[in-house]
KOLTI-590851 format. One record per residue (C-alpha): residue number from 1; x, z, y. Coordinates in pm, whole numbers, plus 50000, padded with zeros to 5 digits. Layout:
BEGIN
  seq     px     pz     py
  NUM      X      Z      Y
...
//
This chain:
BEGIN
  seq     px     pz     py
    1  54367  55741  51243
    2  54045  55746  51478
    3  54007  55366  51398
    4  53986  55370  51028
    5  53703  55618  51029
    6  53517  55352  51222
    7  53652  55071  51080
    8  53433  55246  50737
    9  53165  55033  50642
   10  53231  54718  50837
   11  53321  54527  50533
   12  52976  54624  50390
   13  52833  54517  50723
   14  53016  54205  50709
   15  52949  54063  50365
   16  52555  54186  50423
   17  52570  53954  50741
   18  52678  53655  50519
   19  52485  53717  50242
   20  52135  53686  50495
   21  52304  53369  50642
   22  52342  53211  50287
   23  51978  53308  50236
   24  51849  53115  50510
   25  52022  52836  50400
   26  51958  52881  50041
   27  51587  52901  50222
   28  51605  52577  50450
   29  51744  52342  50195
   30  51461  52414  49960
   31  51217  52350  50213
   32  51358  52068  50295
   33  51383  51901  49948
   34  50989  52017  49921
   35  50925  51812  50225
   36  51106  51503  50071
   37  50907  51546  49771
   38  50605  51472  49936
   39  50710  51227  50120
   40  50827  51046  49776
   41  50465  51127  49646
   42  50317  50975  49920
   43  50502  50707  49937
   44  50445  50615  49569
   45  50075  50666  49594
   46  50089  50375  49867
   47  50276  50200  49661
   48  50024  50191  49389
   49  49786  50163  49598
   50  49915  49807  49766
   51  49966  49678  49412
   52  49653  49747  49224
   53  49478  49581  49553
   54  49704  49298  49491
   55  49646  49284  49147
   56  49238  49241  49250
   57  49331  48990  49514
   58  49510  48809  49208
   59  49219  48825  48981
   60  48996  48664  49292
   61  49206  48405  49280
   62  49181  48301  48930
   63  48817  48245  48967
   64  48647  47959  49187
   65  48377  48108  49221
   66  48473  48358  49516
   67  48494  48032  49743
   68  48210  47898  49705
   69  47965  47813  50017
   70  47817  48171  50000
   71  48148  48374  49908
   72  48028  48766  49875
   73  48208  49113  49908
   74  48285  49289  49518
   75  48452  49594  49403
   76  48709  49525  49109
   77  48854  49847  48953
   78  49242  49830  48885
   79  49392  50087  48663
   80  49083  50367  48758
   81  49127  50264  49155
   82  48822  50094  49322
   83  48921  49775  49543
   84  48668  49647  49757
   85  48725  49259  49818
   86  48590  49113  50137
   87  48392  48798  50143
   88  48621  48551  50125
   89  48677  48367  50471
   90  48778  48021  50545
   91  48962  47956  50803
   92  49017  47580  50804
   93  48938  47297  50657
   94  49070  46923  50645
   95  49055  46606  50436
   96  49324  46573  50179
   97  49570  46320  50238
   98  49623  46083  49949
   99  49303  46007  49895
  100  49129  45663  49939
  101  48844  45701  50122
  102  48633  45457  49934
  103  48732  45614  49613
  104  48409  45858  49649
  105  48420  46219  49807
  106  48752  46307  49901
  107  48856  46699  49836
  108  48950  46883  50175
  109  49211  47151  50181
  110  49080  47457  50279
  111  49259  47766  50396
  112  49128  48086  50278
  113  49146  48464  50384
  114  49112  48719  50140
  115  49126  49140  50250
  116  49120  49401  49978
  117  49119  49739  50058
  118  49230  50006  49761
  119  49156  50404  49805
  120  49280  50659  49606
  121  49034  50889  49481
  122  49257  51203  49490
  123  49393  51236  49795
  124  49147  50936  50008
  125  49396  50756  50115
  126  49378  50402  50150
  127  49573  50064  50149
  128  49431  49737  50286
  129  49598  49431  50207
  130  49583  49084  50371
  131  49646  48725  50215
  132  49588  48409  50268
  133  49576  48070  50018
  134  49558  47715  50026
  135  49305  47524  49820
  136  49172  47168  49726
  137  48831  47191  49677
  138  48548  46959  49667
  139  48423  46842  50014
  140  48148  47090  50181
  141  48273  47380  50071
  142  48413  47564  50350
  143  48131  47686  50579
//
């Protein structure tokens, strides 16, 4: 008889016991889902961030001008995001093949390196992206 007077309670005990446990890991999986969240965020924000600097790299490229014999630094703005555009570099340059030499100037192909560097004005963070092209262009035109 002496145990069931102390055996009183113990199921209260008990199921108090497993009730805190579920609580911490009712607890630890939200945090954890709030940590993947913004880690989803951030990645996305990179994400938009690499393609609206793309998209300005893109719009370089549609335009001669940008590799000319003094190519200069610009800022295009891509859906509300600044993206600053290096100078245009080139890297090499070399006479087209093809081309008969007494024909008049013969185009060289030039190599070109663009860099483009997007930051997000919310949070500052910022994407740089790297890309190179190939281009026939008159002769003299790669410094």
């Amino acid at each position: 008889m002496m145990t069931h007077y102390r055996q009183q309670g113990s199921t209260l005990l008990v199921s108090l016991i497993m009730l805190i446990i579920l609580t911490l890991f009712v607890v630890t999986a939200i945090n954890v889902s709030n940590v993947n969240l913004k880690i989803v965020g951030n990645v996305q924000s990179k994400k938009t961030l690499e393609a609206n600097a793309q998209q300005a790299i893109e719009q370089v490229l549609s335009s001669s001008a940008a590799f000319n014999l003094a190519p200069t630094a610009q800022t295009i703005t891509v859906n509300g995001t600044d993206v600053a555009i290096a100078a245009a570099v080139c890297r090499k340059a070399v006479t087209a093949g093809s081309y008969s030499l007494t024909s008049g100037p013969v185009p060289e192909d030039t190599n070109w390196e663009l860099v483009a560097t997007a930051t997000d004005p919310a949070n500052s963070a910022a994407v740089t992206v790297k890309q190179g092209v190939k281009l026939r262009l008159p002769p003299g035109n790669c410094p």
